[in-house]
C-alpha positions as CSV (number, residue, x, y, z in Angstrom):
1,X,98.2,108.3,102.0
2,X,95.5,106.7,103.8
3,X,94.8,103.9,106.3
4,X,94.6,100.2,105.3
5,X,91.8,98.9,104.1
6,X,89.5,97.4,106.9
7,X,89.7,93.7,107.0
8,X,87.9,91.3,108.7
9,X,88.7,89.4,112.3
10,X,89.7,85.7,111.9
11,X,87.3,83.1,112.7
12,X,87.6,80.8,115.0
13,X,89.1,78.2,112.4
14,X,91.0,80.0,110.5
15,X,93.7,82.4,110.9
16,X,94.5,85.6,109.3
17,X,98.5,86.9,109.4
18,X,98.6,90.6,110.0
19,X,101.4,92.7,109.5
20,X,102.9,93.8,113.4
21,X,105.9,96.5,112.3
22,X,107.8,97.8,109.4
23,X,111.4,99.4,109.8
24,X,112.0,101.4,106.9
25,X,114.1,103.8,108.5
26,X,116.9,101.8,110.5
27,X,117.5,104.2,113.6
28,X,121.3,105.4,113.8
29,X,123.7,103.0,116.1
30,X,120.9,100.1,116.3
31,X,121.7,96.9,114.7
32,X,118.3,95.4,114.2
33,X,119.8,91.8,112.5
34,X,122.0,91.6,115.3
35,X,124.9,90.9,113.2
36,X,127.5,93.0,114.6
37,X,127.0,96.5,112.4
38,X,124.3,98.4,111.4
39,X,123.2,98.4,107.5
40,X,120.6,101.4,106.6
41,X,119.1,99.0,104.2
42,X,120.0,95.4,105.0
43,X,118.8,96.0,108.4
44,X,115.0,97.0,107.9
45,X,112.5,94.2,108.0
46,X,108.5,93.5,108.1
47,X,107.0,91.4,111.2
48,X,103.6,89.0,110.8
49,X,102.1,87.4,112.9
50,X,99.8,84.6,113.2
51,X,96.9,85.3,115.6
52,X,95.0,82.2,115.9
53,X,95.8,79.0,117.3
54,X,96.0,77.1,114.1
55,X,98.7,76.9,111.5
56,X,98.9,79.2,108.0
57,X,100.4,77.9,105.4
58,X,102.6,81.1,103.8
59,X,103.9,78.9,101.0
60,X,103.7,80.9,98.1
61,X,102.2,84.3,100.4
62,X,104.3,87.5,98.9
63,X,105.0,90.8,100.6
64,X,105.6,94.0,98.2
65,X,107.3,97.4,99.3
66,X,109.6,99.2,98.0
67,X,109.4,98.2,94.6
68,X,110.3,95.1,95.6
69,X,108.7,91.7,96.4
70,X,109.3,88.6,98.7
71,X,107.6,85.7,98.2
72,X,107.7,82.8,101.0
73,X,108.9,79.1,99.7
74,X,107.1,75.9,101.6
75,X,106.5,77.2,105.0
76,X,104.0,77.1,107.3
77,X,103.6,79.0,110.2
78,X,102.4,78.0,113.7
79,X,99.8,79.5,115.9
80,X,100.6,82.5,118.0
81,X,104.1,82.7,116.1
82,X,105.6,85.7,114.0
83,X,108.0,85.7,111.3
84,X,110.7,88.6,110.9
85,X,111.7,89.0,107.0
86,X,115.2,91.4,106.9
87,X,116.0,92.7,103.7
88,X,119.2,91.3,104.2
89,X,122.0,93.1,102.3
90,X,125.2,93.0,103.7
91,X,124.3,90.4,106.5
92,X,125.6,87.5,108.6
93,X,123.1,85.5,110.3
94,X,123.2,83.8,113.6
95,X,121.0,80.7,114.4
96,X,118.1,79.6,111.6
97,X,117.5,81.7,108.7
98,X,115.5,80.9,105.7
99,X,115.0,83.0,102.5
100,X,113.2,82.6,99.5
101,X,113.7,78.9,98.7
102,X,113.9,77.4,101.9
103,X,112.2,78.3,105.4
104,X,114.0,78.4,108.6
105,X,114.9,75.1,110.2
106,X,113.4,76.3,113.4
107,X,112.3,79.4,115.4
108,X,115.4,81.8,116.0
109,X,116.0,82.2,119.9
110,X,118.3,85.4,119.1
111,X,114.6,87.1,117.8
112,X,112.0,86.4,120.4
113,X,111.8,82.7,119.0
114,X,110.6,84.3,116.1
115,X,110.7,82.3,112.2
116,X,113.6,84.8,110.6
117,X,113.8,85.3,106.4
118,X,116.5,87.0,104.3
119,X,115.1,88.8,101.6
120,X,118.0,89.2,99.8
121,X,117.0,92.7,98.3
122,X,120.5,94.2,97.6
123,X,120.4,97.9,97.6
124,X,116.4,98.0,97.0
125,X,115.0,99.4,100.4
126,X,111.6,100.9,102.0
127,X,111.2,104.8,101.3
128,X,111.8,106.6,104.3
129,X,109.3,109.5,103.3
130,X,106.5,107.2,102.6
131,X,105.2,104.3,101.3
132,X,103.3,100.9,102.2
133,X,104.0,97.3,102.7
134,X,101.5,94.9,101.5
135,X,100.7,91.0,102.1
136,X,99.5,89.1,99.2
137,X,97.9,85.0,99.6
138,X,99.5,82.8,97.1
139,X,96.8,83.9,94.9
140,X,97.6,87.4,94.9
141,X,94.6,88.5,97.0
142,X,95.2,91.3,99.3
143,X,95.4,90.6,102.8
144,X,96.8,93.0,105.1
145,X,98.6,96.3,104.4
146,X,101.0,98.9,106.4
147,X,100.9,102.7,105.0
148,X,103.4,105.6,106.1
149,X,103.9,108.9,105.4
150,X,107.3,109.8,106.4
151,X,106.3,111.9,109.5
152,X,108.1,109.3,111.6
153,X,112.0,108.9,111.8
154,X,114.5,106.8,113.5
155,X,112.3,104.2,114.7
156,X,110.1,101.3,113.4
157,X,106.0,101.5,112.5
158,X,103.3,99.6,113.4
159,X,99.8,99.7,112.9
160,X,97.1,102.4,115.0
161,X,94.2,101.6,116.6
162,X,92.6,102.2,113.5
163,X,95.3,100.5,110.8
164,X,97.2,103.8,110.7
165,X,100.9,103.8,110.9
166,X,102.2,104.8,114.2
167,X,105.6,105.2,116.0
168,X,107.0,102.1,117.5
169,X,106.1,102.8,121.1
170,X,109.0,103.0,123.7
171,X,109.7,100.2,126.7
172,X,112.2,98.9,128.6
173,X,115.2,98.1,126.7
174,X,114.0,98.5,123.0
175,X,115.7,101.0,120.8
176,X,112.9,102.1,118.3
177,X,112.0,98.0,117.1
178,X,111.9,95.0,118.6
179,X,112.1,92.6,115.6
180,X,110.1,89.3,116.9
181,X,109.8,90.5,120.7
182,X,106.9,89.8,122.3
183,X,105.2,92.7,124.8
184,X,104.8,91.4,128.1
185,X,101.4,90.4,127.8
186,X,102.1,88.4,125.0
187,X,101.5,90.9,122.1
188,X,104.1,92.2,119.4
189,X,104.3,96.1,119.8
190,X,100.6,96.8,120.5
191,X,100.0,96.1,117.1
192,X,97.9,92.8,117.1
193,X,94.9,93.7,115.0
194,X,92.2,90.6,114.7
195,X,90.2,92.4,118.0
196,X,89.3,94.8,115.0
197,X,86.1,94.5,113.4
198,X,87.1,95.1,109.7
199,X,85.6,94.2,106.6
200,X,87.4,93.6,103.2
């Protein structure tokens, strides 16, 4: 399988949310959710993140993986924020949680101040040995996409220099994700992409 598609940078007045990290295989003993216990399939997730200073209105946005689809109720989110969307099965939540009805009342403190979601996927997880996560606009327009082949295990993917998947790279105190966590710089898992100069 091969890299995204290029896309373009945002402009200056008007932001584009990119895809940060994908955990489709949940590494062994890590609770990503933070719920107490670790669920091979309730605790992967997808990360955005809004790179602009404005607002993006995700009402009606949809991400697809898996053969399965989430699509965001009214919710808008602000600049420089990310969103963390669990698949959810077999999970108890801690602090504000939306899903596919209702966003978040807030930013979740326990995720980097992160905006959390539930998909509510039951038993309907990523492929470990390959696959791709896509972002849809609400009308179904393709905006940003996350492509793996299976060589990498145990830990959490995010996008290459050049919108390949790579290896969640290792720091102090992460355990192959870091679900909403900021680097210290202020970027999600070297994975911000709108420095890019990418065409649709």
């Amino acid at each position: 399988m091969g890299p995204p598609p290029a896309l373009g940078p945002p402009s200056p007045h008007e932001s584009t949310p990119r895809i940060t990290e994908v955990l489709a295989d949940v590494p062994p003993g890590v609770d990503p959710s933070r719920d107490g216990r670790r669920d091979a399939i309730g605790d992967e997730f997808v990360e955005l993140v809004n790179p602009g200073p404005f607002p993006i209105d995700l009402t009606g946005w949809e991400l697809r993986g898996g053969g399965a689809s989430f699509r965001f109720p009214a919710f808008s989110l602000p600049g420089g924020s990310y969103v963390v969307c669990f698949n959810g099965w077999h999970q108890s939540w801690v602090g504000p949680v939306g899903d596919d009805e209702i966003g978040p009342a807030g930013p979740n403190p326990r995720f980097g101040d992160a905006w959390v979601f539930t998909m509510r996927r039951g038993r309907r997880g990523f492929a470990n040995d390959g696959g791709e996560v896509t972002l849809h606009d609400a009308g179904g327009g393709l905006v940003d996409r996350l492509a793996w082949d299976g060589t990498v295990h145990d830990r959490s993917l995010v996008p290459g220099p050049t919108g390949e998947a790579i290896a969640h790279p290792p720091g102090p105190g992460r355990v192959g994700c870091s679900p909403g966590e900021r680097t210290p710089d202020g970027m999600a898992d070297q994975a911000q992409r709108d420095d890019r100069d990418r065409t649709p």
